[in-house]
N, C-alpha and C positions, 0 to 999 in steps of 0.2 A: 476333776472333769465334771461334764453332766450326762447325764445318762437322758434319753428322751421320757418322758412320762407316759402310761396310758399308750404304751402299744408293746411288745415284744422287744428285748434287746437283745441281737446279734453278739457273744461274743467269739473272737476266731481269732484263728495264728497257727503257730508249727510247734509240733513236737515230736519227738520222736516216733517213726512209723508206728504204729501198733501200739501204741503207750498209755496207756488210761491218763485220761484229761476229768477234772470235778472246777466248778466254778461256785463260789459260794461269796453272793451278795447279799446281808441281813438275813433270811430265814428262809433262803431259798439258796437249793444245793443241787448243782447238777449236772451230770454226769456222761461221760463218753468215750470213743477211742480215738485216738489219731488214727488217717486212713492212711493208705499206703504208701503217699508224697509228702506223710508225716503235719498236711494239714488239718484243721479240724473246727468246727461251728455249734459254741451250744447256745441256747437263746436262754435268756431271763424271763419271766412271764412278767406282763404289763403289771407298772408299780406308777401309784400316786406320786404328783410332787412331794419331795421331801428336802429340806434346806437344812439338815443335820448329815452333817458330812460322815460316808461311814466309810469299813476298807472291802476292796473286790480282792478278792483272792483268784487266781487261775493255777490250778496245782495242777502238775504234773510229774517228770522226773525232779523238778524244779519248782521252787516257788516263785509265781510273782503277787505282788502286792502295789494295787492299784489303791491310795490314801486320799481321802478326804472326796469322795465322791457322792456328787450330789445328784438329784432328779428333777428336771424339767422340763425346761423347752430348748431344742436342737435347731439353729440354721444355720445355711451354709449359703455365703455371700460368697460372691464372684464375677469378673468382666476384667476391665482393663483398669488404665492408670487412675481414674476417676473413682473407682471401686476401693483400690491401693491406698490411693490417698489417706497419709497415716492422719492420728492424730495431733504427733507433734509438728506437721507441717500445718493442719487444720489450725493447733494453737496461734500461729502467728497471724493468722489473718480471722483472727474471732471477732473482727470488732467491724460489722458488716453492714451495711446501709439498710437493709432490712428488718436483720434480727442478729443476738450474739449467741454463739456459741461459750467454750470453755477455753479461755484463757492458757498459753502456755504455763503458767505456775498453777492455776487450776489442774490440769492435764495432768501432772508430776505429783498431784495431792489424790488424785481421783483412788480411789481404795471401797470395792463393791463385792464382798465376800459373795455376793449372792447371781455373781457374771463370772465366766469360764469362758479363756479365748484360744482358741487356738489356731497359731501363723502356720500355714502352709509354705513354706522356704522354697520354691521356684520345682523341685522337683522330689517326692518323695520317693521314687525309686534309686536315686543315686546315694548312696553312704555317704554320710557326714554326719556332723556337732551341729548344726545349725537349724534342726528339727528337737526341739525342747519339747515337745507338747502342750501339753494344757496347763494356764497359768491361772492364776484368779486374776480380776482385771484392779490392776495394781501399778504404780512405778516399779520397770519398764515396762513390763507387756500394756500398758495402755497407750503408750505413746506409739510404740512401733505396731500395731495395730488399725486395720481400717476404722476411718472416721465415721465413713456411713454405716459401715455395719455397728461400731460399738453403739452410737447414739441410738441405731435401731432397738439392740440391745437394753439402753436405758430406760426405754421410752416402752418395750413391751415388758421386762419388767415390774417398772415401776406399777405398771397399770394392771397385771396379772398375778402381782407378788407370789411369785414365783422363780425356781432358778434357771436362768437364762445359758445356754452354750453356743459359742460362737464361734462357726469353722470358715476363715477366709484365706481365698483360695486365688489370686488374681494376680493379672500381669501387663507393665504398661505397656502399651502400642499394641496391644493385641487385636489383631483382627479375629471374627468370630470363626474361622473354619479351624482354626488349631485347638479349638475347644469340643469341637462332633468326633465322634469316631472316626479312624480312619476310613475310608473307601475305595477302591479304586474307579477311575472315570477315565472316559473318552476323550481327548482334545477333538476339538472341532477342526482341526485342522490336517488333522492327519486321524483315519478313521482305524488302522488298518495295527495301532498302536494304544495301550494304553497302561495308564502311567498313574501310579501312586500319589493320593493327592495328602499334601502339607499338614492335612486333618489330621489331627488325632494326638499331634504334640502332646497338647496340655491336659487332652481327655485321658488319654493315658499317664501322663506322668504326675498330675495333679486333683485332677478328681475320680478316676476308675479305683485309686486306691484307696479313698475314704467310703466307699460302699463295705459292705452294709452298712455301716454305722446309723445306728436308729436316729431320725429326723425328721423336724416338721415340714422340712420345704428349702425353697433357694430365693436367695435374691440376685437377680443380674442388673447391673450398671455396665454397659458396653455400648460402641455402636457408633464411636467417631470416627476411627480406622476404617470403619466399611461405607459409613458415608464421605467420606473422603474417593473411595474408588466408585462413590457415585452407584450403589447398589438400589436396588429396588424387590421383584420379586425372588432375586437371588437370595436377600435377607431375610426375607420372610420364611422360604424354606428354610433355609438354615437357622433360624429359630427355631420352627417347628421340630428342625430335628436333633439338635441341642434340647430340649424341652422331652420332648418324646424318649432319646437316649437317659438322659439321666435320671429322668424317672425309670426307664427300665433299669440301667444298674440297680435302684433299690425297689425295685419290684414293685412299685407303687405307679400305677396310672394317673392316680388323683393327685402326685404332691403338690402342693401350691409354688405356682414360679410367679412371682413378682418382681416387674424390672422397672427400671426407669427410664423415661421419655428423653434422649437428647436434649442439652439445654443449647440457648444462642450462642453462637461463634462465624465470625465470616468466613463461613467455607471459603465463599467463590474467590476469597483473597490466599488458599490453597494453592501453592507453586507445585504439584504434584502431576503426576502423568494425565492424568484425569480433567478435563474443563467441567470446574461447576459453575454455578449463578447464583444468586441469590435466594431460588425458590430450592435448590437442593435440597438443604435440611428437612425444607418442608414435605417431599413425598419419599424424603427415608423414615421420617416420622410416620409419614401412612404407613409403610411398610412393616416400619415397629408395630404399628396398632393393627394392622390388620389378622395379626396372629391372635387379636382378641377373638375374635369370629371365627377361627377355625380350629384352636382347644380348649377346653375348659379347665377352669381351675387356674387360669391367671390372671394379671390384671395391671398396671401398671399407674407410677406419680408424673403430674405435669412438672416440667421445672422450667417455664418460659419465664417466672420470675425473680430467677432466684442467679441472676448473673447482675454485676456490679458493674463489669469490664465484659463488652461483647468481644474484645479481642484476646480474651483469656479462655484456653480451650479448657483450663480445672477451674470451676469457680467454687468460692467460699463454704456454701452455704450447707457443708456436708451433713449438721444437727437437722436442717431443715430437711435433709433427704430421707435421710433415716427416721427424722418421726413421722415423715408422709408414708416410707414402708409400712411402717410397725403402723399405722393408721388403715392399713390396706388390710394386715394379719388381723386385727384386733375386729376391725369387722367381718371380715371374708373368711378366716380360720376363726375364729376364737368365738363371733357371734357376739361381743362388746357392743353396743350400742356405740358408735362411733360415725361420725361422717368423713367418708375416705375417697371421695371425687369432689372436682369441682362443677361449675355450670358444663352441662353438656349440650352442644345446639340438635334438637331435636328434627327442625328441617323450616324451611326459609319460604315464603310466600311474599311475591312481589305485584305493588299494585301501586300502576303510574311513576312517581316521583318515590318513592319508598321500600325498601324492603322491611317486610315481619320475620325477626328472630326468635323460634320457639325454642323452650328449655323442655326436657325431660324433668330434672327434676329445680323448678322451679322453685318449687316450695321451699326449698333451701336459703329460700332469700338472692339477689344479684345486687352486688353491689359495686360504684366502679370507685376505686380508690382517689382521693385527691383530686377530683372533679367531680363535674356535674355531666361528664360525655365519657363516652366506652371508647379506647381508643384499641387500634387494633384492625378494624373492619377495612375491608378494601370491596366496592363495587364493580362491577362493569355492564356494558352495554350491549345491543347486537354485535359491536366492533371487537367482541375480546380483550378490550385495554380496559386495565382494571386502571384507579383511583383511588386513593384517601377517602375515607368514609367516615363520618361523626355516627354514633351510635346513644341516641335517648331511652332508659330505662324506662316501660311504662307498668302503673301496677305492681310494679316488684316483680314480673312475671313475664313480660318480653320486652324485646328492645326495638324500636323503630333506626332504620338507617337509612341514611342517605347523603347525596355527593356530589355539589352543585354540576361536576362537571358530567354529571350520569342522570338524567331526566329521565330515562328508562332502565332502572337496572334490568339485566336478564340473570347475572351472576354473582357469586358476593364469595367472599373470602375473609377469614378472620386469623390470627397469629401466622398468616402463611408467606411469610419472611423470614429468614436466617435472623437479622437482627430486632425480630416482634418483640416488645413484650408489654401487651397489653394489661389494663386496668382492672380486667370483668373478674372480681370474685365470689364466692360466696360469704355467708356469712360464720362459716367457720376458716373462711381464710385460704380456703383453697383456690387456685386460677382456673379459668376456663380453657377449656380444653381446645387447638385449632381445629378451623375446620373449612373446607369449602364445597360448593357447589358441583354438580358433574360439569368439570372445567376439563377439556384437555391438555396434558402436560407439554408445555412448550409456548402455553399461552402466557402475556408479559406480566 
């Protein structure tokens, strides 16, 4: 396994009530009682990376022997089927219109003494075989393993040489409230009753039990299930308090949550209880980001570009996700000089026949792929009917639009379609982030 580096490691388990417990990892020994319920917690004091596998001993009535344990860095990836997404299904479709991944015969060769993975099997509190632990990522564990999280794994790694541990923990179709603790709440419908809500499934059976375990943070890919029921500021809390919960299991306020942006799919061509449109995705999207503004310490990847087939809800490009992750760590944790966003529209000024699109950080360069126009933009007038908009880079530093059939824009809009996916990157290859104007939603 790996041990996280540079902070305290929790170790804990059962023994018998009252029974002296000694933990001894390298040159550090130490020592305790089992309490009354026969559980017990000693911690390790923070240790440097170390990529020289040793053995963890936990003595008690009994020995165990914890073999070839390394130190580095600890994350714990998690969401839905997107997340799941193994390697060997990743293998078959590696050969992507944009960029390739690792090949099924590559995947079966892949052998990285210095990555530690381990599968969460649907529920760690039920008995079974089918919880192995921690593997080095090797044939099979690399195959049966998440694709974004391994690549993430590669990719911070390669860049931190150092040893990487990887705890994934996801399940398909998952909506996000089986991931929060349980609650109990009100139905709106009946005031005078209240009723245990669905929450807490998987927060209990799949991640309450990996607490303590020492860790740099989470990554989450989720969030098509609940745009599907057409969520908005429902989601948003329930991010917040996914995000809030699980850092409090490990006691930590700061951990870094890093997730990913929904990529294109035709919702509104969803046959489900729920009527969407075409702009749906677009203000579950707000709703995913606006959880930027209200904790710190997270952050999230675009992936408006990284779909082949807009009618594929899993698309390809799971390498491409993972190293936009680990692009996000490597700057926001780790402090690597790295660029880990793309263009961001800073705010829009319109004058006559044109609007002006301002970047943040500009400096990054704008670039629109395979033309000479930004495609992507949509305007509109006093009438709220938006338009196709052509977008001209000026400068390298903003972009002029405009749209013969909008002689006055008032309003402007960029990726805010289900099926967008615009041109505008930076110069390290990142896309621009959607965005639009104070638009009422409901408007065409």
């Amino acid at each position: 396994m790996v041990l996280q580096r540079n902070k305290p490691v929790p170790v804990w388990g059962k023994a018998t009530a009252g029974a002296p417990v000694k933990v001894i990892f390298g040159k550090q020994v130490k020592e305790g009682v089992a309490g009354a319920d026969g559980s017990f917690q000693l911690s390790l004091d923070a240790m440097p990376a170390d990529s020289i596998g040793q053995s963890l001993f936990v003595i008690s009535e009994d020995t165990v022997v914890y073999k070839d344990v390394l130190v580095g860095e600890v994350w714990l990836c998690s969401g839905q089927s997107n997340m799941e997404y193994t390697m060997n299904r990743s293998g078959h479709w590696y050969n992507a219109k944009r960029s390739q991944g690792l090949d099924s015969i590559q995947v079966t060769k892949e052998n990285n003494p210095s990555i530690r993975l381990f599968l969460v099997h649907r529920d760690l509190n039920k008995p079974g075989d089918r919880n192995k632990g921690w593997q080095r990522a090797e044939n099979p564990w690399v195959g049966q393993f998440s694709a974004a999280g391994y690549y993430y794994a590669k990719e911070l790694q390669s860049r931190l040489h150092v040893p990487v541990g990887m705890i994934a923990a996801s399940m398909p179709g998952s909506a996000i409230e089986p991931w929060l603790p349980a609650r109990s709440t009100t139905p709106k419908t009946d005031t005078s009753k209240s009723t245990e809500e669905t929450a807490g499934k998987f927060f209990t059976g799949l991640i309450q039990p990996l607490a303590p375990y020492a860790l740099s943070g989470f990554l989450w890919y989720q969030g098509e299930t609940n745009c599907m029921l057409n969520q908005r500021e429902e989601y948003t809390q329930s991010m917040l308090l996914l995000i809030n919960s699980w850092r409090g299991l490990w006691n930590n306020s700061n951990l870094p949550f890093y997730y990913v942006q929904i990529a294109p799919y035709y919702y509104s061509g969803y046959k489900g209880k729920v009527k969407l449109n075409d702009r749906s995705l677009a203000y579950f999207r707000a709703a995913q980001d606006k959880v930027l503004t209200l904790t710190k310490n997270t952050a999230r990847i675009i992936t408006t570009d990284l779909v082949d087939k807009v009618e594929d809800l899993h698309p390809a490009y799971k390498w491409e996700i993972g190293k936009r992750l680990a692009w996000l760590a490597l700057d926001r944790t780790y402090h690597i000089k790295q660029v880990s966003e793309g263009p961001r529209i800073a705010g829009v000024s319109f004058n006559n026949h044109v609007a002006r699109v301002n970047f943040v950080n500009a400096h990054l360069g704008l670039i629109a792929h395979d033309s000479s126009k930004v495609t992507g933009f949509e305007l509109a007038g006093a009438d709220g009917r938006f338009y196709p908009a052509t977008g001209i880079i000026k400068d390298n530093k903003y972009i002029q639009v405009s749209a013969a059939e909008v002689p006055r824009p008032k309003a402007l809009r960029f990726a805010w379609k289900e099926d967008a996916q615009p041109n505008l990157y930076n110069k390290a290859g990142l896309p621009a982030e959607p965005y639009q104007t104070n638009v009422p939603e409901g408007t065409n």
